[in-house]
Backbone as JSON, one array per atom type, in Angstrom:
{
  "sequence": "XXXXXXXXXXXXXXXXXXXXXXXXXXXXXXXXXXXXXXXXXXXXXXXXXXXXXXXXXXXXXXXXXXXXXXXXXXXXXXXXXXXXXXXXXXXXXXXXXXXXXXXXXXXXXXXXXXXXXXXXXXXXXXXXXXXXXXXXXXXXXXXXXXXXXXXXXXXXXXXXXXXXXXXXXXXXXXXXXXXXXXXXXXXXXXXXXXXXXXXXXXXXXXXXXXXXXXXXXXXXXXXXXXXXXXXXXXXXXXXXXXXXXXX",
  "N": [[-88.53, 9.15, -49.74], [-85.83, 10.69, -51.81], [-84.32, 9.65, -54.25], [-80.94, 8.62, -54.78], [-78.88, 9.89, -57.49], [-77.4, 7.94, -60.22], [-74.83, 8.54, -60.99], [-73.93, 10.22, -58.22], [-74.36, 8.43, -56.43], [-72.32, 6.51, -57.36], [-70.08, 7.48, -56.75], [-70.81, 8.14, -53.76], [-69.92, 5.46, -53.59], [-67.69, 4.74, -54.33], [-66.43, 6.6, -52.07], [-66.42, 5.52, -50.09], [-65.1, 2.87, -50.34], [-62.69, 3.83, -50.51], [-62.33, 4.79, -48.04], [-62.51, 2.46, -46.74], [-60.27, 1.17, -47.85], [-58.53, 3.28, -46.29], [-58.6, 2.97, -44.04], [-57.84, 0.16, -43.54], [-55.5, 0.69, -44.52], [-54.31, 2.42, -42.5], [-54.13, 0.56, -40.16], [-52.22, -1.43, -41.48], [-50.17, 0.59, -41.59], [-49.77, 1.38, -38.88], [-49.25, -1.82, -37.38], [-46.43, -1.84, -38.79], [-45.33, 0.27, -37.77], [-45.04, -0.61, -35.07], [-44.03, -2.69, -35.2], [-41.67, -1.64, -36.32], [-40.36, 0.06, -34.24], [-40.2, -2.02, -32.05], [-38.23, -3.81, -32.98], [-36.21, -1.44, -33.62], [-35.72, -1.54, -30.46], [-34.86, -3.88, -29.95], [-32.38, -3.9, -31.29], [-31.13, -2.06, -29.87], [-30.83, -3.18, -27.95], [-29.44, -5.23, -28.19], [-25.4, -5.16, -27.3], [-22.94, -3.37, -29.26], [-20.63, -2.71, -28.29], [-18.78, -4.0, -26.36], [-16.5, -2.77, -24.25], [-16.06, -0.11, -22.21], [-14.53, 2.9, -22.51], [-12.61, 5.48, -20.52], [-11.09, 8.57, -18.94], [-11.59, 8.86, -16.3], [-13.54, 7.61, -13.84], [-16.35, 8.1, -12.17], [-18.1, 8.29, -9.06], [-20.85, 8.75, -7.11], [-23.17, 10.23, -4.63], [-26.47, 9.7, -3.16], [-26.73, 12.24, -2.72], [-25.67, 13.86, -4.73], [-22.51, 14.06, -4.26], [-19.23, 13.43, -4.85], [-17.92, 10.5, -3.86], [-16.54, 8.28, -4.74], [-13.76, 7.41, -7.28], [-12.3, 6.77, -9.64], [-9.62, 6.67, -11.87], [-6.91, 8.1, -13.88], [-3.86, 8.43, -13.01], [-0.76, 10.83, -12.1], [1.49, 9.16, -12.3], [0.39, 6.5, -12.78], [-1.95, 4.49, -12.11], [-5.33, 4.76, -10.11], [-7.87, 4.02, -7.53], [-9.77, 6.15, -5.82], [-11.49, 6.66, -2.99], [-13.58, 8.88, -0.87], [-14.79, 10.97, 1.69], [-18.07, 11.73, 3.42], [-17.8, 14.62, 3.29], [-16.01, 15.15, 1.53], [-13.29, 14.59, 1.51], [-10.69, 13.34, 0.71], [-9.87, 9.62, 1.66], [-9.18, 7.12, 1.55], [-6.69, 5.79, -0.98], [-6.36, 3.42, -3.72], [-4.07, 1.84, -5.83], [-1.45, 1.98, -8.05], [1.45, 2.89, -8.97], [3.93, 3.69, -10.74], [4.32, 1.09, -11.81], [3.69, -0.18, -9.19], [2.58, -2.05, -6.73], [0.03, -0.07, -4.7], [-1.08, 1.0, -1.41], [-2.84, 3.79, 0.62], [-4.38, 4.98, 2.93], [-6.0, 7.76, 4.44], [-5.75, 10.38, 7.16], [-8.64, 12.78, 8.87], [-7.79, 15.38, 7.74], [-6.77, 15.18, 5.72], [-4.18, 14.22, 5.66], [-1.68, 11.54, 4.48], [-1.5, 8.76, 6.62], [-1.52, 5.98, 6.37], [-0.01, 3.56, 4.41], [1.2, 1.12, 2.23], [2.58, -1.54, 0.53], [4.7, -2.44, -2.52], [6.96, -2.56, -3.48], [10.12, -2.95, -5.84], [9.9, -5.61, -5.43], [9.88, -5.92, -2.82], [8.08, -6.15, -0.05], [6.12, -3.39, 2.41], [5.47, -1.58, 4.62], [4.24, 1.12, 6.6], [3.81, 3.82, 9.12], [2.52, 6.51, 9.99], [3.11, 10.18, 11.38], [0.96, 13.06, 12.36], [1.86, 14.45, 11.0], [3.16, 13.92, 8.79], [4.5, 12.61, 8.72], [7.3, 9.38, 8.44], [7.12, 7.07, 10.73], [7.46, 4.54, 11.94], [8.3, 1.34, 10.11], [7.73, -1.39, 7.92], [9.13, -3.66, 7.18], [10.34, -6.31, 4.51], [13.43, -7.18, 3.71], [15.29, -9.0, 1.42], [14.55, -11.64, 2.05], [14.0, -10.95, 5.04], [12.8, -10.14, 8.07], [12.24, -7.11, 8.94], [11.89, -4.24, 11.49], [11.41, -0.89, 11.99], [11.76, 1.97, 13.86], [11.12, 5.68, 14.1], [12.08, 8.68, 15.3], [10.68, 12.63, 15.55], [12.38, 13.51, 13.62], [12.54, 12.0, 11.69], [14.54, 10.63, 12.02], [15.79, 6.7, 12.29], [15.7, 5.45, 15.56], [15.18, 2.77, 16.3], [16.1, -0.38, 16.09], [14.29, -3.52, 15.02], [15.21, -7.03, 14.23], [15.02, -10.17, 11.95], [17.74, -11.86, 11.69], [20.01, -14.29, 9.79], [20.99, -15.81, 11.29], [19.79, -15.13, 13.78], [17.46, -13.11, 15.47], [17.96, -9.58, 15.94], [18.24, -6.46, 18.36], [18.29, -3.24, 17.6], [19.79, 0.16, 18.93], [19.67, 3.37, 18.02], [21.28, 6.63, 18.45], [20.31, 10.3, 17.9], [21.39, 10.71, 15.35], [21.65, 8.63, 14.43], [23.42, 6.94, 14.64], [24.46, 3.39, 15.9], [23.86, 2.67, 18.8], [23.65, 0.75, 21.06], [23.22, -2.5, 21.01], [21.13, -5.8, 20.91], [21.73, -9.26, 20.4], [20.39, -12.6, 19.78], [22.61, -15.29, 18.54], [23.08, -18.41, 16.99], [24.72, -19.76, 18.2], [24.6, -18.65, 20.68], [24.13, -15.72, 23.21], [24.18, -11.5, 22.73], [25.12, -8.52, 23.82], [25.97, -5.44, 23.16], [27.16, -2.23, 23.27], [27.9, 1.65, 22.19], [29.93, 3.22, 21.53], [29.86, 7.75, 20.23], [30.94, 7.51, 18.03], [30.5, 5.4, 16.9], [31.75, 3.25, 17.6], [32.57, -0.02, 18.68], [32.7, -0.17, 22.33], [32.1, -1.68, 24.67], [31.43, -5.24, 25.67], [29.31, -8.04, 25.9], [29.09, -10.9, 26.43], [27.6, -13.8, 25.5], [28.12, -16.68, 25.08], [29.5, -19.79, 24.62], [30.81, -19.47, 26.95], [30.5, -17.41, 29.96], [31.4, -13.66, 28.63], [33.16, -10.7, 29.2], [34.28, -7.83, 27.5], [36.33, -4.97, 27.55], [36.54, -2.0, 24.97], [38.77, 0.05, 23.23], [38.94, 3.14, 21.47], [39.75, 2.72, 19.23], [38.3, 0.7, 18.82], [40.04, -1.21, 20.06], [40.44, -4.08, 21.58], [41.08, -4.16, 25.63], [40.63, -4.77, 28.1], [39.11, -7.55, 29.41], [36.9, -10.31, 30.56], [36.33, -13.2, 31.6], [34.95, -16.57, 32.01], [36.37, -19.58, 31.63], [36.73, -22.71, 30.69], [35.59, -23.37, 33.04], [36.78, -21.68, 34.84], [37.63, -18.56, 36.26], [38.91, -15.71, 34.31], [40.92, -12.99, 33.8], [42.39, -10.17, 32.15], [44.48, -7.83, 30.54], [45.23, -5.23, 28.03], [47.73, -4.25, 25.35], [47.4, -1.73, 23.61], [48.35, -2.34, 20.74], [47.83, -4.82, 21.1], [48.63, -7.19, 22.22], [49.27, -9.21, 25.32], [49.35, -7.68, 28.93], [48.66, -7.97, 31.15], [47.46, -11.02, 32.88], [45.2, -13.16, 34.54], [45.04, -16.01, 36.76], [42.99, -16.92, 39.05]],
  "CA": [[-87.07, 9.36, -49.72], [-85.37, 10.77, -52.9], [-83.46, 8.57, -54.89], [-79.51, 8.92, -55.3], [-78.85, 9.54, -58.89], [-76.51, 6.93, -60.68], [-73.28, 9.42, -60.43], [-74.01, 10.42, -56.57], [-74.23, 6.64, -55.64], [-71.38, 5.91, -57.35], [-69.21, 8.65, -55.78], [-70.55, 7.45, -52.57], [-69.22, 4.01, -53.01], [-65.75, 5.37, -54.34], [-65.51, 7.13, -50.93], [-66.87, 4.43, -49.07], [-64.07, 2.49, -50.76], [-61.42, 4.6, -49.97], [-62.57, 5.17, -46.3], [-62.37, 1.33, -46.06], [-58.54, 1.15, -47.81], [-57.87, 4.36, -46.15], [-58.56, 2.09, -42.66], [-56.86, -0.86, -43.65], [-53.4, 1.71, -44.48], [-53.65, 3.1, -40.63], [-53.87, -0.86, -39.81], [-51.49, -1.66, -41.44], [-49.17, 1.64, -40.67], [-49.8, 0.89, -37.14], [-48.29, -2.36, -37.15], [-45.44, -1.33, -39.07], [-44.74, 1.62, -36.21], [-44.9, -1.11, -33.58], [-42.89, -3.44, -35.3], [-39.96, -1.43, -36.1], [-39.9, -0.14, -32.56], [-39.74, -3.65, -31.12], [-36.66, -3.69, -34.12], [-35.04, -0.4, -32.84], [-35.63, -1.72, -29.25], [-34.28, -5.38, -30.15], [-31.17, -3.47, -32.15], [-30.55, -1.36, -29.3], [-30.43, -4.06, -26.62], [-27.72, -6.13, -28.86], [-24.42, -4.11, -26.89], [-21.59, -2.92, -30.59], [-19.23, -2.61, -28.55], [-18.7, -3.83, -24.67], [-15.89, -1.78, -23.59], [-16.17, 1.23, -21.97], [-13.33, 4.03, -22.41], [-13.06, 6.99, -20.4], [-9.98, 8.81, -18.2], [-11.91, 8.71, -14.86], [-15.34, 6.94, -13.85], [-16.98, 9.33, -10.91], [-19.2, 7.48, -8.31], [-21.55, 9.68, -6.66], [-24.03, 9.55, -3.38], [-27.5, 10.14, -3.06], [-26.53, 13.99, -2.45], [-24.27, 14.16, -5.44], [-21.23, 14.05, -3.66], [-18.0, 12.28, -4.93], [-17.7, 9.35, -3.03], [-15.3, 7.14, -4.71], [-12.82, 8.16, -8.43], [-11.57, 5.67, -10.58], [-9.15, 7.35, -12.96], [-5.4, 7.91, -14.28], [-3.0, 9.34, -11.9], [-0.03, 11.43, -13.07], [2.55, 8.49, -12.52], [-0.21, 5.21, -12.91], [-3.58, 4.5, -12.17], [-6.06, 4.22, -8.77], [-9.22, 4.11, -7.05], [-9.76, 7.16, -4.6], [-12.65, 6.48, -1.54], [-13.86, 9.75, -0.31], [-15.68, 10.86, 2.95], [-19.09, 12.78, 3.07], [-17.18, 15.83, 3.34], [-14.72, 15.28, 0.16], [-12.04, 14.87, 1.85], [-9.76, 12.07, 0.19], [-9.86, 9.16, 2.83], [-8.17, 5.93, 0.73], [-6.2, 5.35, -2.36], [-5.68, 2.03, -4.0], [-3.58, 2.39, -7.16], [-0.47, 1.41, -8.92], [2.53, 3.81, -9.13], [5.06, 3.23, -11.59], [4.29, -0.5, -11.94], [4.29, -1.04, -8.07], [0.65, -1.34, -6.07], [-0.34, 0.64, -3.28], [-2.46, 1.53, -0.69], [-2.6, 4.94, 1.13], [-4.91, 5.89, 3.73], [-5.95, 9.31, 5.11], [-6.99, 10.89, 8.16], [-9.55, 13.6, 8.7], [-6.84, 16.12, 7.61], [-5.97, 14.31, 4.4], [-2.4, 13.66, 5.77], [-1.56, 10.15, 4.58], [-1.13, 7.86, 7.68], [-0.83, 4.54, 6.32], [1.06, 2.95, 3.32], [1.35, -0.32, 2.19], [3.36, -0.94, -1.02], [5.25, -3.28, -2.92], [8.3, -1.82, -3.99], [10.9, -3.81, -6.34], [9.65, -6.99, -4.82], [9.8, -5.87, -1.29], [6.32, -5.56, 0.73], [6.67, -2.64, 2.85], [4.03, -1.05, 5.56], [4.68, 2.29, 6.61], [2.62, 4.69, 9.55], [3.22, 8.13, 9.8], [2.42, 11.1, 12.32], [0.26, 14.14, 11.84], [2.89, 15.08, 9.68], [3.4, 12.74, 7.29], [6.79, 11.96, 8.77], [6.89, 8.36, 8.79], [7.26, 6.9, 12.4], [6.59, 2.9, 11.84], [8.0, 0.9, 8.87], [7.83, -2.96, 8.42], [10.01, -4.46, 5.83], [10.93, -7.6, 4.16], [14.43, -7.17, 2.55], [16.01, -10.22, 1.15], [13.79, -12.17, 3.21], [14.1, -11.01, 6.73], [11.68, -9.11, 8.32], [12.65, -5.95, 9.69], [10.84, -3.42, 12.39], [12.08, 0.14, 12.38], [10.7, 2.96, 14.54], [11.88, 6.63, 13.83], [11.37, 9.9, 15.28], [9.63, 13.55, 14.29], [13.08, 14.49, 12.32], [12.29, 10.99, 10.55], [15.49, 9.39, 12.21], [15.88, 5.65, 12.92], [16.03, 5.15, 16.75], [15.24, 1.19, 17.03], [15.43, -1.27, 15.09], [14.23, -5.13, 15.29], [15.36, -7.9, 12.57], [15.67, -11.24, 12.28], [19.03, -12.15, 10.62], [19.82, -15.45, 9.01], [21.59, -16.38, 12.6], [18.68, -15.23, 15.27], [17.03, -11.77, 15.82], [18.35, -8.62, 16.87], [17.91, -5.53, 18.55], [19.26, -2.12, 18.18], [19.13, 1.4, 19.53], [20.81, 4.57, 17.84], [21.28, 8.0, 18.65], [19.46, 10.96, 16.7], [22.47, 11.25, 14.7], [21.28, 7.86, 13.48], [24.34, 5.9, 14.75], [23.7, 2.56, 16.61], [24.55, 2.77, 20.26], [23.33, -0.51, 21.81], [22.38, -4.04, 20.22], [21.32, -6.89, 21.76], [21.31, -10.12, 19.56], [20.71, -13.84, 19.71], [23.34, -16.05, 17.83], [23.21, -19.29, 16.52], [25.37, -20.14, 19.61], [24.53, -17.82, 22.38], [23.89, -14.3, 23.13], [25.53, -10.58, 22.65], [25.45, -7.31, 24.06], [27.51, -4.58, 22.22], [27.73, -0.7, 23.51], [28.98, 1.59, 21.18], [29.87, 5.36, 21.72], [29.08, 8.58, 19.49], [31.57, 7.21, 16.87], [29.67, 3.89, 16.4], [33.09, 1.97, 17.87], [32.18, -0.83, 19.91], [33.25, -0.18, 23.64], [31.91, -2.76, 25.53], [30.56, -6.2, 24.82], [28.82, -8.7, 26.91], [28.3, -12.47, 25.4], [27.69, -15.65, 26.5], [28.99, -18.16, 23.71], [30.58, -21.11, 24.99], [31.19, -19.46, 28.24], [30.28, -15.56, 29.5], [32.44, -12.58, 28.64], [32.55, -9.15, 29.21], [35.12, -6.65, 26.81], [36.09, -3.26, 27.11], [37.85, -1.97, 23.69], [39.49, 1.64, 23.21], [38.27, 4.49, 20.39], [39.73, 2.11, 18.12], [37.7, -0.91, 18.69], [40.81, -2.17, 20.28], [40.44, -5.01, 23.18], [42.19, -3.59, 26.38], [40.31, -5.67, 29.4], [38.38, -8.78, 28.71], [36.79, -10.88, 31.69], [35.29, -14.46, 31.37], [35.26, -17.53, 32.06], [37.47, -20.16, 30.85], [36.97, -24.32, 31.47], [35.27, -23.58, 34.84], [38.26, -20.63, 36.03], [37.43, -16.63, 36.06], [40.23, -15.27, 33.97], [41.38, -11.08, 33.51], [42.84, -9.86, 30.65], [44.92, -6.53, 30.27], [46.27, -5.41, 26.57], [47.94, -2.6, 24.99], [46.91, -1.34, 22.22], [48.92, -3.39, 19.7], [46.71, -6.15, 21.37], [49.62, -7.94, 23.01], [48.71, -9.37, 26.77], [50.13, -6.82, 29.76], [48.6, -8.62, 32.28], [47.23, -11.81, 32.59], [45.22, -13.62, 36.04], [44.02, -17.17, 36.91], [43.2, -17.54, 40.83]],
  "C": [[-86.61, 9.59, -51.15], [-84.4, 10.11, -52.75], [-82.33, 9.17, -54.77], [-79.37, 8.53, -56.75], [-77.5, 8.74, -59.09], [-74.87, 7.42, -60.1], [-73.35, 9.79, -59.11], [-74.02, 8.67, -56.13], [-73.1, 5.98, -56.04], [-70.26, 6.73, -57.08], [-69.15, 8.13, -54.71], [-69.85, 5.81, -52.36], [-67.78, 3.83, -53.34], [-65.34, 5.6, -52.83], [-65.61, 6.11, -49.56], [-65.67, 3.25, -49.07], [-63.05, 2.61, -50.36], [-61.45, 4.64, -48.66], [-61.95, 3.64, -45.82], [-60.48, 0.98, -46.51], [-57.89, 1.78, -47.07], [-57.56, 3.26, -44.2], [-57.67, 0.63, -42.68], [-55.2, -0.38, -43.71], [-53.36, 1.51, -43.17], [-53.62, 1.85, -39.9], [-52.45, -1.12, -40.36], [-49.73, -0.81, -41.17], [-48.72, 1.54, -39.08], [-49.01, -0.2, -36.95], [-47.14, -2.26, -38.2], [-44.61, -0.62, -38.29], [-44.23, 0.2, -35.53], [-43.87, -2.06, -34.41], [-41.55, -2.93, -35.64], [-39.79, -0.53, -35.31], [-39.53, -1.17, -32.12], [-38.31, -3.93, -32.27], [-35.78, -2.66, -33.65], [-34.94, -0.87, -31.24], [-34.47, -3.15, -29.49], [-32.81, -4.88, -30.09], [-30.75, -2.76, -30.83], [-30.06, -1.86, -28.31], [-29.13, -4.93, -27.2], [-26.32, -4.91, -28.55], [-23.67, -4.28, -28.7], [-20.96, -3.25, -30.07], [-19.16, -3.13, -26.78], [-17.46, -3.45, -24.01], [-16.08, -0.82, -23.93], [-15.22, 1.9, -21.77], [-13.32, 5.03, -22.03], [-11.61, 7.13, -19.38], [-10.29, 8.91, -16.84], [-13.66, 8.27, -14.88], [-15.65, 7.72, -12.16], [-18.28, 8.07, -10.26], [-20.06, 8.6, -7.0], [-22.77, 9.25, -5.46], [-25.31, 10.36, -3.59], [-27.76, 12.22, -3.11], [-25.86, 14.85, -3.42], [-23.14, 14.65, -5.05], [-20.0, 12.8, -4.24], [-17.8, 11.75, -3.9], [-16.28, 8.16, -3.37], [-15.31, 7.68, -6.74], [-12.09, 6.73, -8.73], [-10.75, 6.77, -11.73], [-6.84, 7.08, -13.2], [-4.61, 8.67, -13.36], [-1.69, 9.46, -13.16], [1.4, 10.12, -13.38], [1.65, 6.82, -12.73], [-1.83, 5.36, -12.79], [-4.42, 4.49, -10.67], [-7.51, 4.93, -8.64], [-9.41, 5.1, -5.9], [-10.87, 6.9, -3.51], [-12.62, 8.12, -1.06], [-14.98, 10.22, 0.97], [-16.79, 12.12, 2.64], [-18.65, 14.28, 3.14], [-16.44, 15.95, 1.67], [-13.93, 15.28, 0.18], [-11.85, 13.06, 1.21], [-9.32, 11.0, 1.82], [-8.92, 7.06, 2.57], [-7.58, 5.69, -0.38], [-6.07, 3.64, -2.42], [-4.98, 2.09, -5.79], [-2.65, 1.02, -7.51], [0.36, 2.67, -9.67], [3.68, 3.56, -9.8], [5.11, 1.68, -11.64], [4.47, -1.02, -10.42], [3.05, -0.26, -7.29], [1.44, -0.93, -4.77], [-0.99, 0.95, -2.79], [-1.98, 2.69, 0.21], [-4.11, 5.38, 1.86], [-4.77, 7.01, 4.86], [-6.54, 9.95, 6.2], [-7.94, 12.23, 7.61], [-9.44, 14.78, 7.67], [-6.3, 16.03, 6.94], [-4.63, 14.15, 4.48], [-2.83, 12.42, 5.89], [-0.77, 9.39, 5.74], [-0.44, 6.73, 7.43], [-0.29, 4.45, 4.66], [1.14, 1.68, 3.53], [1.57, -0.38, 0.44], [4.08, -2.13, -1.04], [6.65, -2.52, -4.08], [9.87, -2.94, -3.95], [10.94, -5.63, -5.51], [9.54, -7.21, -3.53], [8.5, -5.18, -0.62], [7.2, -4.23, 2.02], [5.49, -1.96, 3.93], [5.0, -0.01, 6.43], [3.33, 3.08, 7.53], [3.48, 5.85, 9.84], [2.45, 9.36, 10.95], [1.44, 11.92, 11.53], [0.93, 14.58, 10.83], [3.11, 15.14, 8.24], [4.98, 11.94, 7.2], [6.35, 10.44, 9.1], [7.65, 7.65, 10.16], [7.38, 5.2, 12.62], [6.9, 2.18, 10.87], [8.32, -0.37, 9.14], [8.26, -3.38, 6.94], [10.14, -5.87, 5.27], [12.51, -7.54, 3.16], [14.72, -8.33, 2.73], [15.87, -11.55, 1.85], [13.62, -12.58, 4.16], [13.65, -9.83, 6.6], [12.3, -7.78, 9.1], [11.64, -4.55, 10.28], [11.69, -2.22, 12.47], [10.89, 1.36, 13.25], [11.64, 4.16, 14.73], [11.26, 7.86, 15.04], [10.73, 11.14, 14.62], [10.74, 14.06, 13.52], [13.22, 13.22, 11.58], [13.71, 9.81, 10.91], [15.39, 8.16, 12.9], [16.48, 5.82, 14.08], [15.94, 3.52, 17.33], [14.62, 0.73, 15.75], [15.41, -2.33, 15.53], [14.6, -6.11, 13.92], [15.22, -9.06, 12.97], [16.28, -12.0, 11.07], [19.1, -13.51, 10.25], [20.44, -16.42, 10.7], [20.99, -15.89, 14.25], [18.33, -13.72, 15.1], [17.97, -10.41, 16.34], [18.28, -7.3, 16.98], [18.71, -4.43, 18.55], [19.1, -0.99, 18.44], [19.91, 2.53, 18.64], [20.14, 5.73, 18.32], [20.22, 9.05, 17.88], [20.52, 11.55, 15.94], [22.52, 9.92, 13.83], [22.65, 6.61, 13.83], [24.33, 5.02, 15.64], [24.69, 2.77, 17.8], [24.81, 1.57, 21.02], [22.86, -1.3, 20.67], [22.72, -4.69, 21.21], [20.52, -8.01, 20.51], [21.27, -11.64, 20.32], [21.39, -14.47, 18.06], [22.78, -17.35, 17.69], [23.91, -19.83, 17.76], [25.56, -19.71, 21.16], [23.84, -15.94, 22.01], [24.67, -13.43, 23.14], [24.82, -9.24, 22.76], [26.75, -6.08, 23.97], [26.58, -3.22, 22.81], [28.37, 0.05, 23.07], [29.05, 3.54, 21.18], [29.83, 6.04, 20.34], [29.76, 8.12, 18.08], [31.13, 5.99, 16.21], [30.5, 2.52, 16.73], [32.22, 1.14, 19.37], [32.97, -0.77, 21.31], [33.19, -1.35, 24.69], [31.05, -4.13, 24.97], [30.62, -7.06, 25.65], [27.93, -10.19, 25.98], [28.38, -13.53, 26.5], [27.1, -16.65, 25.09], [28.51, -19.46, 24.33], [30.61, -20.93, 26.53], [31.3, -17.5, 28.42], [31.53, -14.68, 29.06], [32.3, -11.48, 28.72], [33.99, -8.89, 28.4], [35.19, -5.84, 26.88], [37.32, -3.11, 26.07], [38.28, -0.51, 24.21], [38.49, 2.08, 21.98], [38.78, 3.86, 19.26], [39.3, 0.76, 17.96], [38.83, -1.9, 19.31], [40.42, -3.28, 21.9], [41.44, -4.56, 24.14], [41.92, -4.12, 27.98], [39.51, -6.73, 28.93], [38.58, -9.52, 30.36], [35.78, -11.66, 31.64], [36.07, -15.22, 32.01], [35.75, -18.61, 31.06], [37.56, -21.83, 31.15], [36.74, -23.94, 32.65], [36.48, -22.32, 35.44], [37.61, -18.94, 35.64], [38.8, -16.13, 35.27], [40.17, -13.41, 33.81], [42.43, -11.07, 32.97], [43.31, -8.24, 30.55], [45.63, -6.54, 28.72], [46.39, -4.35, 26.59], [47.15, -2.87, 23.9], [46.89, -1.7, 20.8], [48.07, -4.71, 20.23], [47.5, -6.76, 22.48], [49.01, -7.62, 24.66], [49.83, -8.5, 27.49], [49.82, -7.59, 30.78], [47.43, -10.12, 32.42], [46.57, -12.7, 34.54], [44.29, -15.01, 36.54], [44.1, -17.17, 38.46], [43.45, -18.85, 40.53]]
}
């Protein structure tokens, strides 16, 4: 075997040298890499900032289909629900500082309503239309039932007043025709022609009565009882008795 001269053997143990620092670098390069990954990973899992700001958040279905809308509406804010079609099928919001709910049929005409308006709850159904047909109130806290027709006018209403319930009917001209109430002391049936004047009226107080007025609400027959007796009652017009009858 020929020898390695002095300078070739010590070349080779320079590079032999180097080969072995050059392996200890990529050691120690290596963990360097991995450790400031596990540092950018660490750093990236610590959240900056945890709110999220945006003008609508989109919720999407397996099909990418809008399903449900979080965002700003032009007068407040709400949550939209949508049907596999895309048709708009619930709101839940907040409209000028006053929540609401609004669902939709097939046909995206809003049906229902439910709302809080100036402190008064309010529930509201509506035809194909959108005319509303159905509303349920609380003013001043008595409940009230109205039920309209398709030109949107009140035809019956239900309440119950601070002195018993009562029922009434109007025209489609919106003016009440019939009521029938309970009192605090009895009952009352009122009849009331196209002018809204009460014509006839049918109570039982104290003791029954029937009334017929004139076109000016005036009393002009009147027929009750009286302490156990049937009495009849004629007036003019000034009111004053014309005729007067105890059997």
């Amino acid at each position: 075997m020929t020898q390695k001269t002095p300078d070739l053997q010590a070349l080779v143990g320079r590079l032999e040298k180097v080969e072995r620092q050059n392996q200890s670098l990529r050691r120690v390069v290596a963990a360097m890499a991995v450790l400031g990954a596990a540092v950018f990973v660490i750093g990236a899992a610590q959240p900056k900032n945890r709110t999220v700001e945006a003008e609508e958040f989109v919720l999407r279905d397996a099909d990418g289909k809008q399903r449900a809308v979080l965002s700003m509406w032009q007068e407040g804010q709400g949550l939209s629900f949508l049907d596999g079609n895309g048709k708009n099928r619930m709101e839940l919001g907040v409209i000028k500082g006053q929540p609401v709910l609004f669902l939709y049929d097939e046909n995206r005409k809003k049906r229902v309503a439910l709302a809080v308006m100036e402190g008064q709850p309010t529930f509201l159904l509506t035809d194909g239309n959108e005319v509303p047909r159905v509303s349920l109130d609380m003013i001043e806290g008595q409940p009230k039932l109205n039920l309209y027709d398709a030109s949107r006018k009140k035809r019956i209403g239900l309440t119950v007043g601070v002195e018993g319930p009562g029922l009434s009917f109007l025209d489609a001209n919106e003016t009440t025709r019939a009521v029938l109430a309970t009192l605090a002391n009895g009952s009352v049936i009122a009849l009331f022609d196209a002018n809204g004047e009460s014509r006839l009226g049918l109570s039982m107080l104290n003791e029954p009565l029937i009334v017929l007025t004139d076109g000016n609400g005036k009393d002009r027959l009147a027929l009750g009882i009286e302490e156990g007796q049937p009495e009849l009652d004629f007036f003019k017009a000034d009111g004053k008795t014309i005729f007067h009858s105890i059997p």
